[in-house]
BALOBA-1460 file (C-alpha; in Angstrom, 3 decimals):
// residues 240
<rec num="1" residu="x" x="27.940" y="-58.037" z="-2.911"/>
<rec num="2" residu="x" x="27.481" y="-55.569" z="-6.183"/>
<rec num="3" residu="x" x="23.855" y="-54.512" z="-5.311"/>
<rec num="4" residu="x" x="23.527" y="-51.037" z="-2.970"/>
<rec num="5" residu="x" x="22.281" y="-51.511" z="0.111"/>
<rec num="6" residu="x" x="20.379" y="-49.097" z="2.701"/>
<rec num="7" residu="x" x="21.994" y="-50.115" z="5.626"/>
<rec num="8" residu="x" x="20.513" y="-47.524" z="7.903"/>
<rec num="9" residu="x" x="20.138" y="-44.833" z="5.833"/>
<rec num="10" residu="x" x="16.968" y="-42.568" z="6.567"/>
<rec num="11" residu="x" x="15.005" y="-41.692" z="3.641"/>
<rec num="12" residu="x" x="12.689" y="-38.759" z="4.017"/>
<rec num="13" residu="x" x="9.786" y="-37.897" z="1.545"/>
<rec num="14" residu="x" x="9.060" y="-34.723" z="0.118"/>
<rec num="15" residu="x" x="5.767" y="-34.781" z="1.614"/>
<rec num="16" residu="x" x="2.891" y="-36.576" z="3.498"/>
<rec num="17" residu="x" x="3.073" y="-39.662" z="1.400"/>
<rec num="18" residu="x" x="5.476" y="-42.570" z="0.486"/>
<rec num="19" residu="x" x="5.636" y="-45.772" z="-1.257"/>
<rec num="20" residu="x" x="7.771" y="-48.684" z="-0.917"/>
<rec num="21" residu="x" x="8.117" y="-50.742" z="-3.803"/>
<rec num="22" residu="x" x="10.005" y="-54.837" z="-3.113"/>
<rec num="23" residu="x" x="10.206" y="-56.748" z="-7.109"/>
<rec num="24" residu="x" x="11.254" y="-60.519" z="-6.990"/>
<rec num="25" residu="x" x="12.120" y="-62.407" z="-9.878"/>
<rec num="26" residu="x" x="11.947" y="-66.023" z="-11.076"/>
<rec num="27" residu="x" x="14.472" y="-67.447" z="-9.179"/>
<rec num="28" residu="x" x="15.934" y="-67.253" z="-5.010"/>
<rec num="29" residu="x" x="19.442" y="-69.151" z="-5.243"/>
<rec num="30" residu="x" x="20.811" y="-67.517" z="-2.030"/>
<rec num="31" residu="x" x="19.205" y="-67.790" z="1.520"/>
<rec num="32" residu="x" x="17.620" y="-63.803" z="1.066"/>
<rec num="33" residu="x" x="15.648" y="-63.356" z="4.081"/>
<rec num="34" residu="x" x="14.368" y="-59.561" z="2.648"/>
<rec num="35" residu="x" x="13.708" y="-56.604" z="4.611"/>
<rec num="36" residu="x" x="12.450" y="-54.612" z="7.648"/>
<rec num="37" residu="x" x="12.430" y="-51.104" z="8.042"/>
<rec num="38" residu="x" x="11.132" y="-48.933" z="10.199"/>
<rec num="39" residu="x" x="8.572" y="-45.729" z="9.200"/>
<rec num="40" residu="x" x="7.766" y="-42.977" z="11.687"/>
<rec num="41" residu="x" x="5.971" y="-39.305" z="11.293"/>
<rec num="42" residu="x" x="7.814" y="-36.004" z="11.526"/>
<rec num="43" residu="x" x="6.078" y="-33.175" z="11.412"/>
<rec num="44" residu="x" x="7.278" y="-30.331" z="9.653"/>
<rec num="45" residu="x" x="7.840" y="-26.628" z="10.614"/>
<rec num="46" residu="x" x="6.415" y="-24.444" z="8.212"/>
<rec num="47" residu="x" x="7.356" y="-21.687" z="9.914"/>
<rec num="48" residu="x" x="11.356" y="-21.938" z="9.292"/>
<rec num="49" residu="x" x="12.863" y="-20.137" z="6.336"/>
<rec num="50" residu="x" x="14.734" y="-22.776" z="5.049"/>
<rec num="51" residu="x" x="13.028" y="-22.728" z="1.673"/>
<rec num="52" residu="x" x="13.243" y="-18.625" z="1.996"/>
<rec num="53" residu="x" x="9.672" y="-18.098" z="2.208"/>
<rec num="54" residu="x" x="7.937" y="-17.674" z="4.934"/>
<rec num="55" residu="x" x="3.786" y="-18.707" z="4.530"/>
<rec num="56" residu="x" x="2.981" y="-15.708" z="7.033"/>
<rec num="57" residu="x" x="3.606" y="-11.916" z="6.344"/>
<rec num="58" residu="x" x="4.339" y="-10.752" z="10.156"/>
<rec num="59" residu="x" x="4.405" y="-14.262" z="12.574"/>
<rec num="60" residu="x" x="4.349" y="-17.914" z="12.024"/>
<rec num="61" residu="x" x="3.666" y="-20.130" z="15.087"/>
<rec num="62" residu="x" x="4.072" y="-24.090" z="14.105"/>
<rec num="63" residu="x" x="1.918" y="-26.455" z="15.903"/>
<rec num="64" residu="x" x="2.052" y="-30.730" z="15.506"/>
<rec num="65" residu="x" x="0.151" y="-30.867" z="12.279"/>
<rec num="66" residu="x" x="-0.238" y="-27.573" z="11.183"/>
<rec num="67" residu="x" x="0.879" y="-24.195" z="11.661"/>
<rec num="68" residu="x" x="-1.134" y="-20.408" z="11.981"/>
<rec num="69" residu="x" x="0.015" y="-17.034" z="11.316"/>
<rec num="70" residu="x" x="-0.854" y="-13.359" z="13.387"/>
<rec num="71" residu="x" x="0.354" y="-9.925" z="12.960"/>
<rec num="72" residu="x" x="2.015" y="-6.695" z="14.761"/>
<rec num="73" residu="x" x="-0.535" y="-4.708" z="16.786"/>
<rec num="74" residu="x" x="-2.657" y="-2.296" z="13.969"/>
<rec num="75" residu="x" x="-2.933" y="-4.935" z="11.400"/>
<rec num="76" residu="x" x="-5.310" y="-7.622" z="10.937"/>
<rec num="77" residu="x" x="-4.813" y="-11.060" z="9.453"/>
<rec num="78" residu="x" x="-6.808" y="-11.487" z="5.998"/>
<rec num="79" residu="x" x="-9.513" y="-13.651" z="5.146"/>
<rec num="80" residu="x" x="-6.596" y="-15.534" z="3.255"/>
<rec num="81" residu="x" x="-4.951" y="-16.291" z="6.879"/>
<rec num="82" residu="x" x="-2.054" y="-15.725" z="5.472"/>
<rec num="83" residu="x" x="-1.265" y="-11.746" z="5.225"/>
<rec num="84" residu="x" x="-1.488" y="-9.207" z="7.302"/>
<rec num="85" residu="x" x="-3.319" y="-5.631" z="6.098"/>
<rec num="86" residu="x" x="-5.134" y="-2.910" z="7.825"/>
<rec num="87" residu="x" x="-7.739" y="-0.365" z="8.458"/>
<rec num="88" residu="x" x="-7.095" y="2.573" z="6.132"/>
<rec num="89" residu="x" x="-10.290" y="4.141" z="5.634"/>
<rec num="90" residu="x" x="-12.714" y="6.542" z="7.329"/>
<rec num="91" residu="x" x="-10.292" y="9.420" z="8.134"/>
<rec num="92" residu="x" x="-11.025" y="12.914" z="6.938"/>
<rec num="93" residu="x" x="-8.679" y="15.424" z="6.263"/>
<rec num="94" residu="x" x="-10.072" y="19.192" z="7.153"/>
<rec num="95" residu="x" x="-6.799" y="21.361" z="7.977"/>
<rec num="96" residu="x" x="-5.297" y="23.250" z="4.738"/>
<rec num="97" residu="x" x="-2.108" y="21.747" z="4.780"/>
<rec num="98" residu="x" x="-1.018" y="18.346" z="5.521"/>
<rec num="99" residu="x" x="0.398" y="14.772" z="5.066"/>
<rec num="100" residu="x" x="-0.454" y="11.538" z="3.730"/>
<rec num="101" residu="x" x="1.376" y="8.446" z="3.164"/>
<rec num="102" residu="x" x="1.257" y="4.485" z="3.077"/>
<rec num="103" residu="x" x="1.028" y="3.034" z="6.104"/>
<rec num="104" residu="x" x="4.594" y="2.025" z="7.446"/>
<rec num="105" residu="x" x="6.503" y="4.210" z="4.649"/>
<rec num="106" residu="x" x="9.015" y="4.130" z="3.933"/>
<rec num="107" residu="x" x="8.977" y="0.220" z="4.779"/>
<rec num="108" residu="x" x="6.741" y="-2.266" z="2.737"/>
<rec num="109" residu="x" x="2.921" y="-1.506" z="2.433"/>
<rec num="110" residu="x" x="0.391" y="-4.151" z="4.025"/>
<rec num="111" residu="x" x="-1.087" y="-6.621" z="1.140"/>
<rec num="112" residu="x" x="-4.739" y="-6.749" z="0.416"/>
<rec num="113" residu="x" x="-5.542" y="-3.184" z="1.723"/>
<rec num="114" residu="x" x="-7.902" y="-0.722" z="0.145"/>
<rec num="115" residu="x" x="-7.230" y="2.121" z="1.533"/>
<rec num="116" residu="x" x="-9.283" y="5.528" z="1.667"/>
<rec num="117" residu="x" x="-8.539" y="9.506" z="2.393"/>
<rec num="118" residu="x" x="-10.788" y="12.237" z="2.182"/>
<rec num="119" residu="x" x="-9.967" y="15.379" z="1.878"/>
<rec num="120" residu="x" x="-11.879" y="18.498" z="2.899"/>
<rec num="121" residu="x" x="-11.523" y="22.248" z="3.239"/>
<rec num="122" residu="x" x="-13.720" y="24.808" z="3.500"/>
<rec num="123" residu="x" x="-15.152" y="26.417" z="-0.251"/>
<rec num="124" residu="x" x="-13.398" y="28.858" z="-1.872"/>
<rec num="125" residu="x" x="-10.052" y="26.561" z="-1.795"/>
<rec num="126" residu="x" x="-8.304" y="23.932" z="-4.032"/>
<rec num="127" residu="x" x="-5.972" y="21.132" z="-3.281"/>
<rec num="128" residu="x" x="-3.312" y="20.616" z="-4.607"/>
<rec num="129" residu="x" x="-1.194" y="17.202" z="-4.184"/>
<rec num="130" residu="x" x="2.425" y="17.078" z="-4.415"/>
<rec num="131" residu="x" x="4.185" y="13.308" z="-4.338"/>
<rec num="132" residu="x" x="7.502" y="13.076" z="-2.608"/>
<rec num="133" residu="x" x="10.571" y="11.947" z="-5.098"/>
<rec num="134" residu="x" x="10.511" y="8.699" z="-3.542"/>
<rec num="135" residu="x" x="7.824" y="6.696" z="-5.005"/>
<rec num="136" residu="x" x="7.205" y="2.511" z="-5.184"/>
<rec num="137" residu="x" x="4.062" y="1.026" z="-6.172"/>
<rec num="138" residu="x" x="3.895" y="-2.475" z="-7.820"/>
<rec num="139" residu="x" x="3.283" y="-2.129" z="-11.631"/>
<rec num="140" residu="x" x="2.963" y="-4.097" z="-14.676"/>
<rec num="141" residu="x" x="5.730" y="-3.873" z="-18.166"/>
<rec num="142" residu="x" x="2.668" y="-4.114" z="-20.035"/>
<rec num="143" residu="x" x="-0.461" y="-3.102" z="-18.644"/>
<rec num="144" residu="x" x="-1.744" y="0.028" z="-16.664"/>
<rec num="145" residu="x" x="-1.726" y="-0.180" z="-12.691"/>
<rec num="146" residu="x" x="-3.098" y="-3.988" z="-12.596"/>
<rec num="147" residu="x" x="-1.920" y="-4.836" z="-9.275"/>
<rec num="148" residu="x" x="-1.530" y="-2.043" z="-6.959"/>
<rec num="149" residu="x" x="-2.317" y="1.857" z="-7.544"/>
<rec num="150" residu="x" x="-3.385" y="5.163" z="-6.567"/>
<rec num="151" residu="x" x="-6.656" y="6.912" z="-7.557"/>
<rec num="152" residu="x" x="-7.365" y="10.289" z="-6.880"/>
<rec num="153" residu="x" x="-11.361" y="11.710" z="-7.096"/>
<rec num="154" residu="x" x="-11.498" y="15.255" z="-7.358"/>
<rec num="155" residu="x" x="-15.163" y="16.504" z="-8.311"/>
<rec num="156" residu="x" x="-15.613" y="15.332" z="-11.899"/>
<rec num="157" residu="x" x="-12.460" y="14.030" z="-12.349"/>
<rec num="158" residu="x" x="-10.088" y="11.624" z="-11.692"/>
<rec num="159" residu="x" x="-6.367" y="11.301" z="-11.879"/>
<rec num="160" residu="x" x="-4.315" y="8.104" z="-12.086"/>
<rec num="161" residu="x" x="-3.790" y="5.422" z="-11.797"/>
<rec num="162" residu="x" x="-0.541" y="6.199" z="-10.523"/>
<rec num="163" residu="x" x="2.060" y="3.143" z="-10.150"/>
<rec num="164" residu="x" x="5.625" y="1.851" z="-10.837"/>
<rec num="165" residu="x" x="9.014" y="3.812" z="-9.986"/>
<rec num="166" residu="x" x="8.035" y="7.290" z="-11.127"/>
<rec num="167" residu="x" x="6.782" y="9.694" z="-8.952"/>
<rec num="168" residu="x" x="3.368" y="11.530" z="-9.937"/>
<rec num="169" residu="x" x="4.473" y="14.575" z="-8.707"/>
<rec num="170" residu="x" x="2.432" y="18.345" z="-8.286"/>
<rec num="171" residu="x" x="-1.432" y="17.211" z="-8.813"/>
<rec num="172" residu="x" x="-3.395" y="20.483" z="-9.208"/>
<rec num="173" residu="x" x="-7.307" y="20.012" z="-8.837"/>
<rec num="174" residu="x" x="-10.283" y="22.580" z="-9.184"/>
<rec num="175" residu="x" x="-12.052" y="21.600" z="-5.740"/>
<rec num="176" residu="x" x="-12.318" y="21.712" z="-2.596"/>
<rec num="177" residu="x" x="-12.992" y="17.868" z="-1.801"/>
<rec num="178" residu="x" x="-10.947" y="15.024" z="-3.004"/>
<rec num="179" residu="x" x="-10.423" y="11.429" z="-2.198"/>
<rec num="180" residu="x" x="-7.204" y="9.572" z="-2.687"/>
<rec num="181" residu="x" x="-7.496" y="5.457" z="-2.771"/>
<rec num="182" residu="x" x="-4.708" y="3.105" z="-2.732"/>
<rec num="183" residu="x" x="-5.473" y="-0.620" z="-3.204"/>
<rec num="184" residu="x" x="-3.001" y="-3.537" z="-3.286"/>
<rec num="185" residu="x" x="-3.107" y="-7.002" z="-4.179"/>
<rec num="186" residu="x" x="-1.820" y="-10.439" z="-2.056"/>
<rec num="187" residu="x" x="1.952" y="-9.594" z="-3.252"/>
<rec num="188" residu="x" x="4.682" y="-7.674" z="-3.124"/>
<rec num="189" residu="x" x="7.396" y="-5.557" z="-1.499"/>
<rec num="190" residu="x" x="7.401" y="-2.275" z="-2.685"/>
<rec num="191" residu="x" x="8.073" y="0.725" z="-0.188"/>
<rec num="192" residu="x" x="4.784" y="3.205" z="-0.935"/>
<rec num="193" residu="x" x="4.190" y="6.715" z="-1.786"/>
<rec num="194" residu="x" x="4.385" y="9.874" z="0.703"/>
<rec num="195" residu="x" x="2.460" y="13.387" z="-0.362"/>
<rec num="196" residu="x" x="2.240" y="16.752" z="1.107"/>
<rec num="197" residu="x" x="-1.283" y="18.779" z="0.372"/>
<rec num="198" residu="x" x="-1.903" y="22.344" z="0.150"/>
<rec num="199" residu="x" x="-4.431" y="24.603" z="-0.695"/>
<rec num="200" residu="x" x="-4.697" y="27.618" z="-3.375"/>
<rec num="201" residu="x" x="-7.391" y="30.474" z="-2.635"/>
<rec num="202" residu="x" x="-9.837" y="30.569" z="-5.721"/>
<rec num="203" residu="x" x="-8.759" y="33.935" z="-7.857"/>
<rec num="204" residu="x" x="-10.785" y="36.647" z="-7.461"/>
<rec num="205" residu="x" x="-11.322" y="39.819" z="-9.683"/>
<rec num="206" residu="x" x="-9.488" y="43.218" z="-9.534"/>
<rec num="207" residu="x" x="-11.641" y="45.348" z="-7.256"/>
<rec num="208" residu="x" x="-12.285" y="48.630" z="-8.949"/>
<rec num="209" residu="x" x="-10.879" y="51.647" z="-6.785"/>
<rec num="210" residu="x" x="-14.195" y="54.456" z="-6.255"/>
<rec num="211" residu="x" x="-13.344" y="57.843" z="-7.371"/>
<rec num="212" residu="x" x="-10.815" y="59.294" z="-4.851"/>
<rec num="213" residu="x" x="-10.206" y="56.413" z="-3.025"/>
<rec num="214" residu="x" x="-7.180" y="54.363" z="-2.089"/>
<rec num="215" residu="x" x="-7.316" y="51.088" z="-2.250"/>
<rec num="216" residu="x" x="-4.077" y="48.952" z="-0.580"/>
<rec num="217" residu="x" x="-2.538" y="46.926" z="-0.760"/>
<rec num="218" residu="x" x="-2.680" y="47.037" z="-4.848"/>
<rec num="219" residu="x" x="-1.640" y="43.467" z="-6.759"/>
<rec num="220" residu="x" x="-2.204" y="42.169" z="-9.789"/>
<rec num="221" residu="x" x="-4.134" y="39.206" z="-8.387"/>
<rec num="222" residu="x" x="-6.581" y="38.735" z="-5.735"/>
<rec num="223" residu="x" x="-7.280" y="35.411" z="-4.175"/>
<rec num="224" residu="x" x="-10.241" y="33.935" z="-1.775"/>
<rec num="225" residu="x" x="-9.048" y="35.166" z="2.152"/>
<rec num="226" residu="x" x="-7.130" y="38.124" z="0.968"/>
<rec num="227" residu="x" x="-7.809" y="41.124" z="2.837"/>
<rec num="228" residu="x" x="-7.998" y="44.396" z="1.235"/>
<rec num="229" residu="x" x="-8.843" y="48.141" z="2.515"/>
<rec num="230" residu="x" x="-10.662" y="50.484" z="1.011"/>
<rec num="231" residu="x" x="-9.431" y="54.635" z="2.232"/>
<rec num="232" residu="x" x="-10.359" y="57.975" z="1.154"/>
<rec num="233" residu="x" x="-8.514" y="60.705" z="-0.103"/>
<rec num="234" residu="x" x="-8.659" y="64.110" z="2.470"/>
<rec num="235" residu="x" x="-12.014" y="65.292" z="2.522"/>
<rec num="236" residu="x" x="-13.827" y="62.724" z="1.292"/>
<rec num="237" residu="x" x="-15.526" y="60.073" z="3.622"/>
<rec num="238" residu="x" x="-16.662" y="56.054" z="2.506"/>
<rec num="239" residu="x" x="-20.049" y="55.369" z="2.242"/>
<rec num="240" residu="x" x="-21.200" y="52.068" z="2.451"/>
């Protein structure tokens, strides 16, 4: 009458196993007659969010025993089978002007995505990079870039890695050809990057104005595409 008993309370384990254990003593005074219970299977959903994380980036679909995951249309599940990424790479940039960005920004990048831009304008230009204000890239307190980041290859040189809440900003290069890489790791939420490019003529140097002649339009810096035009005073004629 002092001992708890079950009754028919359900107990559920944790997971796929469970063990029952019945301890007798030395003595049975009363007419005991034990126990019976009843086990059955249940098989779980691992696609609800009662736990608050969902195994599946995009879509979970629970089946008896299991469950698989699949994504929006432009993504592609990952080897891991468990988050979604895409094709970012191949794409090459030839107009002077232009705009880049994450994929989906300003809404979470895809996980496990290496991701590749080239840029490429005719000789005689350089690119120049400039990062919108709003920047999120997963970073580190301690170390440089470890988990997600931006590269940038411009000629001999390379800029970055760019990461965390502060925006890179104006990235001036010497060339005409450039590729940007992003890469990002199995985690994270972070919202991307966004960058508008443009393009500088190379400088060019003063053109010397021939005895009476008129050059115009006259500035104190030439660059490549300018146009100039070379005149001649009255009675005098340009020879080539």
């Amino acid at each position: 009458d002092t001992e708890a008993v079950p009754a028919h309370r359900v107990v559920t384990s944790p997971k796929n196993t469970l063990s029952v254990l019945f301890v007798s003593d030395f003595s049975n005074e009363g007419p005991y007659t034990g126990f019976r219970a009843h086990y059955s299977a249940r098989d779980v959903d691992e696609c609800s969010d009662d736990t608050g994380e969902l195994p599946c980036d995009h879509f979970c679909h629970n089946y008896i025993g299991g469950y698989y995951c699949s994504c929006r249309y432009g993504y592609r599940l990952h080897v891991d089978n468990h988050t979604c990424t895409v094709e970012c790479s191949g794409v090459v940039f030839r107009e002077r002007s232009g705009v880049l960005s994450s994929v989906d920004f300003p809404a979470s990048y895809p996980k496990n995505s290496n991701c590749s831009y080239r840029i490429e304008v005719e000789e005689g230009f350089k690119l120049r990079l400039h990062f919108a204000p709003q920047f999120d890239v997963e970073d580190h307190p301690e170390i440089i870039c470890p988990y997600d980041y931006i590269k940038v290859e411009a000629g001999s040189k390379e800029y970055g890695p760019f990461c965390g809440g502060q925006s890179p900003g104006l990235v001036q290069t010497d060339t005409n050809v450039l590729t940007l890489r992003f890469h990002s790791d199995d985690s994270g939420e972070n919202f991307g990057w966004r960058l508008n490019y443009s393009t500088t003529g190379t400088q060019c140097p003063v053109p010397e104005t021939p005895p009476h002649g008129v050059l115009e339009p006259v500035q104190s810096e030439y660059f490549f595409k300018d146009h100039i035009l070379f005149t001649c005073v009255s009675g005098y004629c340009l020879m080539k």
